[in-house]
N, CA, C and O atoms as a GROMACS GRO file, in nm:
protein
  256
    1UNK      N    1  -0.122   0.507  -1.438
    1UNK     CA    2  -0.052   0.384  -1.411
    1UNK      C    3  -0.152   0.281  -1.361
    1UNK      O    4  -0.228   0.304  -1.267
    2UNK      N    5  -0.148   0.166  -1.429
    2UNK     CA    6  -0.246   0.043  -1.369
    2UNK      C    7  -0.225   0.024  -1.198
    2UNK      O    8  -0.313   0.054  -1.117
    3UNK      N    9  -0.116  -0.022  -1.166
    3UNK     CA   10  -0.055  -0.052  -1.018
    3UNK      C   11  -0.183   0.070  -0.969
    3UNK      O   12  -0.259   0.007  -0.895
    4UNK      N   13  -0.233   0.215  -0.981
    4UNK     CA   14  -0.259   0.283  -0.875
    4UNK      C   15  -0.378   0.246  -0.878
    4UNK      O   16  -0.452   0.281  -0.786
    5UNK      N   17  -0.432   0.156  -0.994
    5UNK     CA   18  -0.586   0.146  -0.993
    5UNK      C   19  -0.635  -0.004  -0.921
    5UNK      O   20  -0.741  -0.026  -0.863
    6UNK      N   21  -0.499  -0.117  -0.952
    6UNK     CA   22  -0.550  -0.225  -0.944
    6UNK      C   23  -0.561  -0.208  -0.862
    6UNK      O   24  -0.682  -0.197  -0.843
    7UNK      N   25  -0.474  -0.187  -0.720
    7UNK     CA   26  -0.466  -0.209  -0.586
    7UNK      C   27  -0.597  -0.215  -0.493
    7UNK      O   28  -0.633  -0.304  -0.416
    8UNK      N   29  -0.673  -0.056  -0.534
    8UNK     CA   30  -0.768  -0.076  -0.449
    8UNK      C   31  -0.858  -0.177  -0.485
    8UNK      O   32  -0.937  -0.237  -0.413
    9UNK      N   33  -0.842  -0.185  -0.577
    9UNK     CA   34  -0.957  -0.312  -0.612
    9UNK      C   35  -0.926  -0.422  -0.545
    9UNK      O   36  -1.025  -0.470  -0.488
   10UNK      N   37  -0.836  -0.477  -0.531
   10UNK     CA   38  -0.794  -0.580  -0.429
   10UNK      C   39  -0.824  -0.579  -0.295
   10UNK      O   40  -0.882  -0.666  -0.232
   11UNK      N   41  -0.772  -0.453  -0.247
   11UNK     CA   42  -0.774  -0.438  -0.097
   11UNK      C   43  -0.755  -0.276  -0.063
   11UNK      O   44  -0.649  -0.213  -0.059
   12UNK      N   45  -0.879  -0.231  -0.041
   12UNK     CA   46  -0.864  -0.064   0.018
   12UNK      C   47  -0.775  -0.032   0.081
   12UNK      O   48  -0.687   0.039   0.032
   13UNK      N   49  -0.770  -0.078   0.220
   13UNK     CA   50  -0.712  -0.072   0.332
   13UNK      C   51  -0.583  -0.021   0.282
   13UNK      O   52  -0.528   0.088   0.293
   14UNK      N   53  -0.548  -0.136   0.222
   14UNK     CA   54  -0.356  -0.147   0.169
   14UNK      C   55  -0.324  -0.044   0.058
   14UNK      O   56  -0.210  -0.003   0.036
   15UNK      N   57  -0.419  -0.010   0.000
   15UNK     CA   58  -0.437   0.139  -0.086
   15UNK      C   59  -0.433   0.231  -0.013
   15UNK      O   60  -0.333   0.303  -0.005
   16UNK      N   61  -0.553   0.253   0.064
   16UNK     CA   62  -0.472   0.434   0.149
   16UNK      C   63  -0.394   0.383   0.238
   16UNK      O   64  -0.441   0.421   0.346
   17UNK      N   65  -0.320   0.330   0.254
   17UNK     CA   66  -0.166   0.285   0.346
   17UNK      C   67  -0.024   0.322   0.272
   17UNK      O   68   0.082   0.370   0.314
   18UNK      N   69  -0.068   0.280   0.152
   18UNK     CA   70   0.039   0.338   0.026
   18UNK      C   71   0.042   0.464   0.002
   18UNK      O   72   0.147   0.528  -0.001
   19UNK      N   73  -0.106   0.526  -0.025
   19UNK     CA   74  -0.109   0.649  -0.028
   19UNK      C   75  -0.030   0.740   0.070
   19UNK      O   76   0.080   0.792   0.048
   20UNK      N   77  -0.107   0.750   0.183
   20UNK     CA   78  -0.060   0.841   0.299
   20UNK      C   79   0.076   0.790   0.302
   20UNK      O   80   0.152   0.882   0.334
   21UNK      N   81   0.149   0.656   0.277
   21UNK     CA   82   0.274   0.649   0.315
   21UNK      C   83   0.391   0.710   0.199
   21UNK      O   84   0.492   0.778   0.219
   22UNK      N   85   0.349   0.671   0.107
   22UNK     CA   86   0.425   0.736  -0.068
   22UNK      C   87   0.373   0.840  -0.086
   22UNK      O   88   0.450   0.934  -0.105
   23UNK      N   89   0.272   0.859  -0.087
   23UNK     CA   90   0.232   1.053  -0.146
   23UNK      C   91   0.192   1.106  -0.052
   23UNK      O   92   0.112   1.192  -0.091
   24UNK      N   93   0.199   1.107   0.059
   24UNK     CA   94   0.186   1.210   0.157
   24UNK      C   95   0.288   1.191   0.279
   24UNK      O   96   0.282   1.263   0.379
   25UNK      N   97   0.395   1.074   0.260
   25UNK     CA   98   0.513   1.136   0.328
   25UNK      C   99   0.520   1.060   0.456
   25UNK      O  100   0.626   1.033   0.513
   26UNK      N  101   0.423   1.034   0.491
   26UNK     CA  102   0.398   0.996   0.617
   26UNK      C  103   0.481   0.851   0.746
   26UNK      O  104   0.457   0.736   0.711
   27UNK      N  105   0.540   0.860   0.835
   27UNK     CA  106   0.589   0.750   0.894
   27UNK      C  107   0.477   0.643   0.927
   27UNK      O  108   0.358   0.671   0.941
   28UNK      N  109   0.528   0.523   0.937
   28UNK     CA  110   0.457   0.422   0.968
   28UNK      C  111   0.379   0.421   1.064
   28UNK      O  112   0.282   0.347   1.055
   29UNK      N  113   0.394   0.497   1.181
   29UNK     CA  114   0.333   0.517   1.291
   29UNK      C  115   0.215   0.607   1.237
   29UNK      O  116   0.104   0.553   1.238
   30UNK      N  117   0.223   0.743   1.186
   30UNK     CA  118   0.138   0.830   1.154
   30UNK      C  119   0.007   0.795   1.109
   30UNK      O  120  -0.109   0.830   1.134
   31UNK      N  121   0.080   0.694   1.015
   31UNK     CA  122  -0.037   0.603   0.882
   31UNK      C  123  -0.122   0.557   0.966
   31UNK      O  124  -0.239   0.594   0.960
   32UNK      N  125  -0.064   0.438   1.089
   32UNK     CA  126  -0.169   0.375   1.174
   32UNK      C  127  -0.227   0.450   1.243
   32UNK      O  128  -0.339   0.409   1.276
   33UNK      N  129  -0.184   0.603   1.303
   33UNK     CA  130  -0.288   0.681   1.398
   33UNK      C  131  -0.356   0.735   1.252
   33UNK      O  132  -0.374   0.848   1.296
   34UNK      N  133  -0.392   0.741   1.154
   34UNK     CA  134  -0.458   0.815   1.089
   34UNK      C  135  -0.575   0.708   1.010
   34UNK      O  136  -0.685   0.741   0.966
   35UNK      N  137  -0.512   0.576   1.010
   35UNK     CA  138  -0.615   0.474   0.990
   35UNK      C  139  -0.661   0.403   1.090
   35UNK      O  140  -0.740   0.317   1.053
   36UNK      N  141  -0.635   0.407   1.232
   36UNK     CA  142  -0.683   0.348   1.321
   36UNK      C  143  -0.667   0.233   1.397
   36UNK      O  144  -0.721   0.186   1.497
   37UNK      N  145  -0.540   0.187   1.291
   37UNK     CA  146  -0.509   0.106   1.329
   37UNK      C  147  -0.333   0.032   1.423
   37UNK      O  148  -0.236   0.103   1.449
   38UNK      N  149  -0.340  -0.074   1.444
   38UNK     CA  150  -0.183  -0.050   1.514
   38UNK      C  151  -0.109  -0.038   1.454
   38UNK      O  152  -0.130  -0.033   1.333
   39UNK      N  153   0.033  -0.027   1.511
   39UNK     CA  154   0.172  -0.015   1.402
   39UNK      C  155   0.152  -0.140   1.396
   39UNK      O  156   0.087  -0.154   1.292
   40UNK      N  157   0.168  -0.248   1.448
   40UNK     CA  158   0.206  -0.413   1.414
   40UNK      C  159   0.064  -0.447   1.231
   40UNK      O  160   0.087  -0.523   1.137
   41UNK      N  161  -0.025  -0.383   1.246
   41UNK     CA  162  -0.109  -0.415   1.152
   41UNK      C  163  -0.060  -0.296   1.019
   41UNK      O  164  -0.076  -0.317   0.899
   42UNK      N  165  -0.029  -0.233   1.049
   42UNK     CA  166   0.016  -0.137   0.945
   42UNK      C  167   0.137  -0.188   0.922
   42UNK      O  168   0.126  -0.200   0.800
   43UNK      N  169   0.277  -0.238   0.953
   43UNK     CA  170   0.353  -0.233   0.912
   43UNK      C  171   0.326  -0.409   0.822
   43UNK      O  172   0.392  -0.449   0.727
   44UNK      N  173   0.209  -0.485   0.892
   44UNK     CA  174   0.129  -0.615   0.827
   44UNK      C  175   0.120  -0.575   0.652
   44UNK      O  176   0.182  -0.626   0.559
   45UNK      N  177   0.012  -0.460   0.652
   45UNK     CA  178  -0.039  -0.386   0.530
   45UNK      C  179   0.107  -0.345   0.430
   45UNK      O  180   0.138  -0.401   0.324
   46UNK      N  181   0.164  -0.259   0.483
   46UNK     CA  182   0.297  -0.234   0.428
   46UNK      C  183   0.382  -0.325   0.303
   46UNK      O  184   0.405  -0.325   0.182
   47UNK      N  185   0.408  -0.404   0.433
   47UNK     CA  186   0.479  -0.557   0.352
   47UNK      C  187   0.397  -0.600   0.272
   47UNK      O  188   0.444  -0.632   0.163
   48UNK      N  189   0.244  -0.617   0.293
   48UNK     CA  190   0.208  -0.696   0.156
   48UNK      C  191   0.212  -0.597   0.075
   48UNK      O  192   0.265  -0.620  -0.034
   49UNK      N  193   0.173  -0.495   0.095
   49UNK     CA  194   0.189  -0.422  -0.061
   49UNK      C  195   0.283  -0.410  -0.146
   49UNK      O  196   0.287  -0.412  -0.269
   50UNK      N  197   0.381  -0.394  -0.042
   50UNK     CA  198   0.573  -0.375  -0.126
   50UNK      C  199   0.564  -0.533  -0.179
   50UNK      O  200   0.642  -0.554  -0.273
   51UNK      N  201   0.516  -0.604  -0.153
   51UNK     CA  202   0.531  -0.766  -0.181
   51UNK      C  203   0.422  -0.747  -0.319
   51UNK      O  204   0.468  -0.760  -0.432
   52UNK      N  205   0.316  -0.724  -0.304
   52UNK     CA  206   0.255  -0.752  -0.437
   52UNK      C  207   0.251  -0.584  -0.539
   52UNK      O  208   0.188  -0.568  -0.643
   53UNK      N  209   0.304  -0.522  -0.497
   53UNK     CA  210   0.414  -0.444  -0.609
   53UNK      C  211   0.522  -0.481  -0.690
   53UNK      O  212   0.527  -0.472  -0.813
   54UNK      N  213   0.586  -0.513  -0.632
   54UNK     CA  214   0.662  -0.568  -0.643
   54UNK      C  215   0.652  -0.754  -0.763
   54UNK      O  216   0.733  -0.794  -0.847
   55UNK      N  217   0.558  -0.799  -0.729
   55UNK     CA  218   0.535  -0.944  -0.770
   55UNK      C  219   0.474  -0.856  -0.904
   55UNK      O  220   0.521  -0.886  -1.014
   56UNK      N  221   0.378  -0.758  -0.898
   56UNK     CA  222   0.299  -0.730  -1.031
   56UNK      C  223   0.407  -0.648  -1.130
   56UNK      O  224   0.378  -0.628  -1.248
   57UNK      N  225   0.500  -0.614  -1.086
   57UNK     CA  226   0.610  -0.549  -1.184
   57UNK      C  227   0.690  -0.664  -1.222
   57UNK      O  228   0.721  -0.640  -1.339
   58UNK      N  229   0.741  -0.774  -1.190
   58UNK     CA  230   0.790  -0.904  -1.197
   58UNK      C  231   0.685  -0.972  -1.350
   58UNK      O  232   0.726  -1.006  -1.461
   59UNK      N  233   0.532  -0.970  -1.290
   59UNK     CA  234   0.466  -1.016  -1.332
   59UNK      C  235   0.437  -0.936  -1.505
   59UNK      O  236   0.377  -0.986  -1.600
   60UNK      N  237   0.510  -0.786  -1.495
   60UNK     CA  238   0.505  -0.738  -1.601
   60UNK      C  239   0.334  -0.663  -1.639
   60UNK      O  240   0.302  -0.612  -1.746
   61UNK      N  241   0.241  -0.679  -1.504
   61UNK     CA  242   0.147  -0.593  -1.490
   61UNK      C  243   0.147  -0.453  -1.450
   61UNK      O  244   0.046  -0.383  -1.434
   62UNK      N  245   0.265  -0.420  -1.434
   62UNK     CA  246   0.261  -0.308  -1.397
   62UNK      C  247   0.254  -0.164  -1.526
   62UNK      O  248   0.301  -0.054  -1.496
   63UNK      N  249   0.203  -0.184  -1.636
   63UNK     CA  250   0.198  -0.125  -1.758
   63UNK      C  251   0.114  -0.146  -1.826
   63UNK      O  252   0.096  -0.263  -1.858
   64UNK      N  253   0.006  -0.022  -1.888
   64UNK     CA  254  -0.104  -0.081  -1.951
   64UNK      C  255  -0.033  -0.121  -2.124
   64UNK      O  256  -0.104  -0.175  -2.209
   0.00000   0.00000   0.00000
């Protein structure tokens, strides 16, 4: 799937945030103790991603 490749290219961070949160299950809290960072910045990361998921399936990029 394109979506799993573009992302990191954009922005790492917001890539393993998706990861650990969609394929490994994980609560929002977990994600930030496992990236280091706070919940207020992780749940930051979150939203944009569901936001530009979201915009790139709209956008009809989401399919090679």
């Amino acid at each position: 799937m394109k979506l799993l490749t573009s992302l990191p290219k954009r922005t790492t961070s917001k890539a393993k945030l998706v990861k650990l949160r969609y394929f490994a299950g994980l609560t929002i809290e977990q994600t930030a103790e496992v990236l280091g960072v706070s919940v207020a910045t992780a749940n930051r990361w979150w939203n944009y991603a569901r936001v530009w998921l979201h915009q790139e399936i709209l956008d009809g990029n989401a399919w090679p």
